[in-house]
C-alpha positions, 0 to 999 in steps of 0.5 A: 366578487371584486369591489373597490374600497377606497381606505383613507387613513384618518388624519386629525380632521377637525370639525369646524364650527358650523356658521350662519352661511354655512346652515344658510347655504345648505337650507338654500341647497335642498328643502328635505332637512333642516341645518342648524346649530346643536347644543353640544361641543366636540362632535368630532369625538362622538364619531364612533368610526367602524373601519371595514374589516381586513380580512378577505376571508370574512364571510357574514351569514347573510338571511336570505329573504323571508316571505312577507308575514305581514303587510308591510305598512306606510309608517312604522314606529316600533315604539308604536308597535311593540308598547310594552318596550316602548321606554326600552326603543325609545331611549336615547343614549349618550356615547360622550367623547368614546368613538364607540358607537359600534358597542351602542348600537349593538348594544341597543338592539341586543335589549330592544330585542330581549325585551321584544322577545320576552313581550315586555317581562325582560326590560334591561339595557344590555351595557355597552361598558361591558363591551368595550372594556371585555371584547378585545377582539371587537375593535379598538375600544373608544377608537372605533369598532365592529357591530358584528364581532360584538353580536359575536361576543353577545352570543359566545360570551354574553352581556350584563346589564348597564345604563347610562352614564352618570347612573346607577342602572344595571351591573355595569353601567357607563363609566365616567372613563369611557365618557371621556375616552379612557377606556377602563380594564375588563372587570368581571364584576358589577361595577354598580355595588347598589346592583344585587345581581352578580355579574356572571348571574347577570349575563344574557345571550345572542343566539344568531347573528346575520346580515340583512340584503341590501333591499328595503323589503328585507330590512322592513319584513325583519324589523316588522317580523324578525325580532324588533330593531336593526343596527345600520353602519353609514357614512358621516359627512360634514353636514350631518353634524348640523342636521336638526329635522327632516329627511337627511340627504347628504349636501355638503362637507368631508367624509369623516368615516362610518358611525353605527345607528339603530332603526327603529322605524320608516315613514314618508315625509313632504314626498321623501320616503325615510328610515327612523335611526336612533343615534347615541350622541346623546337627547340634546343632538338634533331636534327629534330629541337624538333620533333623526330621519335618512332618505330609504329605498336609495341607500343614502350614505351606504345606509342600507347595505351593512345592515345587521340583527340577530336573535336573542336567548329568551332564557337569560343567562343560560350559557349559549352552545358553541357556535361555529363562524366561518372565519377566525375571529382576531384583532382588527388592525386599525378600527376607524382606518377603513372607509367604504365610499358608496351611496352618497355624493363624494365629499371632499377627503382631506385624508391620505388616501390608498386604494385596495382590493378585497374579496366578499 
């Protein structure tokens, strides 16, 4: 099946600082969300772009659609509904100034599902740090990477634990480096000397990795029934910096690329159905403490087709069977470079511009 994709070779685009006319004119256009001013500065480096992949052989696994095992309910929280890993769901955390989103997002799932599956006894968040610096294969570090070749490495090679910046949680957790976007050297050592696991001791594993249809069924039906939260890859546009509450629905402004989230839930809020996404720019962006709300069931932004989950090893560090993947896995080109335009209005792309044609 042929699709057009349109490429654009991300120039230095700078984000502008939003002004008054500018929220105004957006909260005149539309009443599903609210634009205003975030308290942070140099959002354009938090974007963690995903760039689609160049190789035409790439073929995903894709689940095929399960029977619905429960009634699928009008809202959902999966703090709610999995309480036990509700602080583990519910954190948000902070990428800094490394476009590494795709590493966060993955990450963020891998532990809620551990977590989920386990019911509660294995409450750790998997490091993003350890996949940044050791997956060379699954992009180009803090400029941008690929969610489902770091499900791929979690499977083949695991991950230890990691928290946040500026603590001393897990083996690895994130370095001031990768904050400010200088991506450290590999180490196959806990880098927090306070953590008393070894690092290869310290290892969990993915045991499945798949994409999810584009149908809001299916994403709801794995979510409820599959494991726990989902990753989700979308088109940024200029307004989404701006968002603060409501049910996002692209207004205005440049596509900028595709940045990876997570999905924790889905609701109906004034009339407009919507997907609950935890984002990784920190508590502080937006007013729902770094979760926001996106419009479901139209695939707003390309939200709902790059839809990813897999399984998780309850057994910890066990060392995974060899898995065999239908294409060869080998360095990304240009992360960040590739731009699929779909779901959303087209915004206006100051970038240089190349249309290409790619087998699915």
């Amino acid at each position: 099946m042929q699709k057009l994709l349109l490429l654009c070779a991300l120039l230095p685009l700078s984000w502008t600082k939003p002004n008054a006319s500018l929220i105004n004119q957006i909260n005149s256009q539309q009443s599903a969300w609210t634009a205003g001013i975030n308290p942070f500065d140099d959002i354009e480096s938090r974007l963690g772009f995903l760039g689609i992949h160049p190789d035409p052989n790439f073929k995903p696994e894709i689940k095929e659609p399960q029977a619905t095992q429960n009634v699928i309910p009008e809202t959902f929280d999966a703090r709610e509904y999995w309480p036990e890993c509700a602080d583990i769901i519910g954190n948000i955390r902070n990428q800094g100034k490394c476009s590494s989103s795709w590493a966060f997002a993955a990450a963020e799932v891998m532990s809620d599902r551990l977590c989920i599956a386990t019911n509660g006894k294995v409450k750790i968040q998997l490091s993003p740090e350890d996949l940044i610096d050791c997956c060379h294969y699954c992009g180009n570090q803090c400029k941008g990477g690929y969610t489902y070749y770091a499900w791929n490495y979690f499977m083949l090679t695991g991950l230890v634990s990691g928290g946040d910046y500026n603590t001393s949680t897990g083996c690895q957790p994130y370095s001031e480096l990768n904050y400010y976007r200088i991506t450290p050297p590999c180490n196959t050592t806990c880098q927090n000397d306070k953590y008393p696991i070894p690092y290869v001791s310290d290892k969990h594993f993915g045991d499945s990795i798949y994409y999810i249809p584009q149908n809001e069924t299916a994403i709801q039906n794995e979510i409820l029934s599959g494991g726990g939260p989902v990753v989700a890859a979308f088109d940024v546009y200029g307004d989404f910096k701006i968002y603060r509450d409501g049910v996002y629905i692209y207004t205005s402004g440049a596509l900028f690329g595709r940045t990876a989230v997570k999905i924790i839930g889905w609701g109906t809020e004034n009339g407009w159905a919507y997907w609950l996404a935890a984002n990784s720019w920190g508590k502080d962006w937006g007013a729902l403490g770094g979760f926001f709300k996106i419009r479901r069931g139209t695939n707003e932004c390309g939200f709902e087709e790059s839809i990813i989950a897999g399984q998780v090893r309850e057994g910890g560090s066990t060392s995974p069977t060899p898995v065999t993947f239908t294409a060869t896995v080998t360095p990304p080109t240009t992360p960040g470079s590739g731009v699929r335009v779909a779901g959303c209005g087209i915004g206006l792309v100051l970038s240089m511009m190349l249309f290409y044609l790619l087998k699915f």
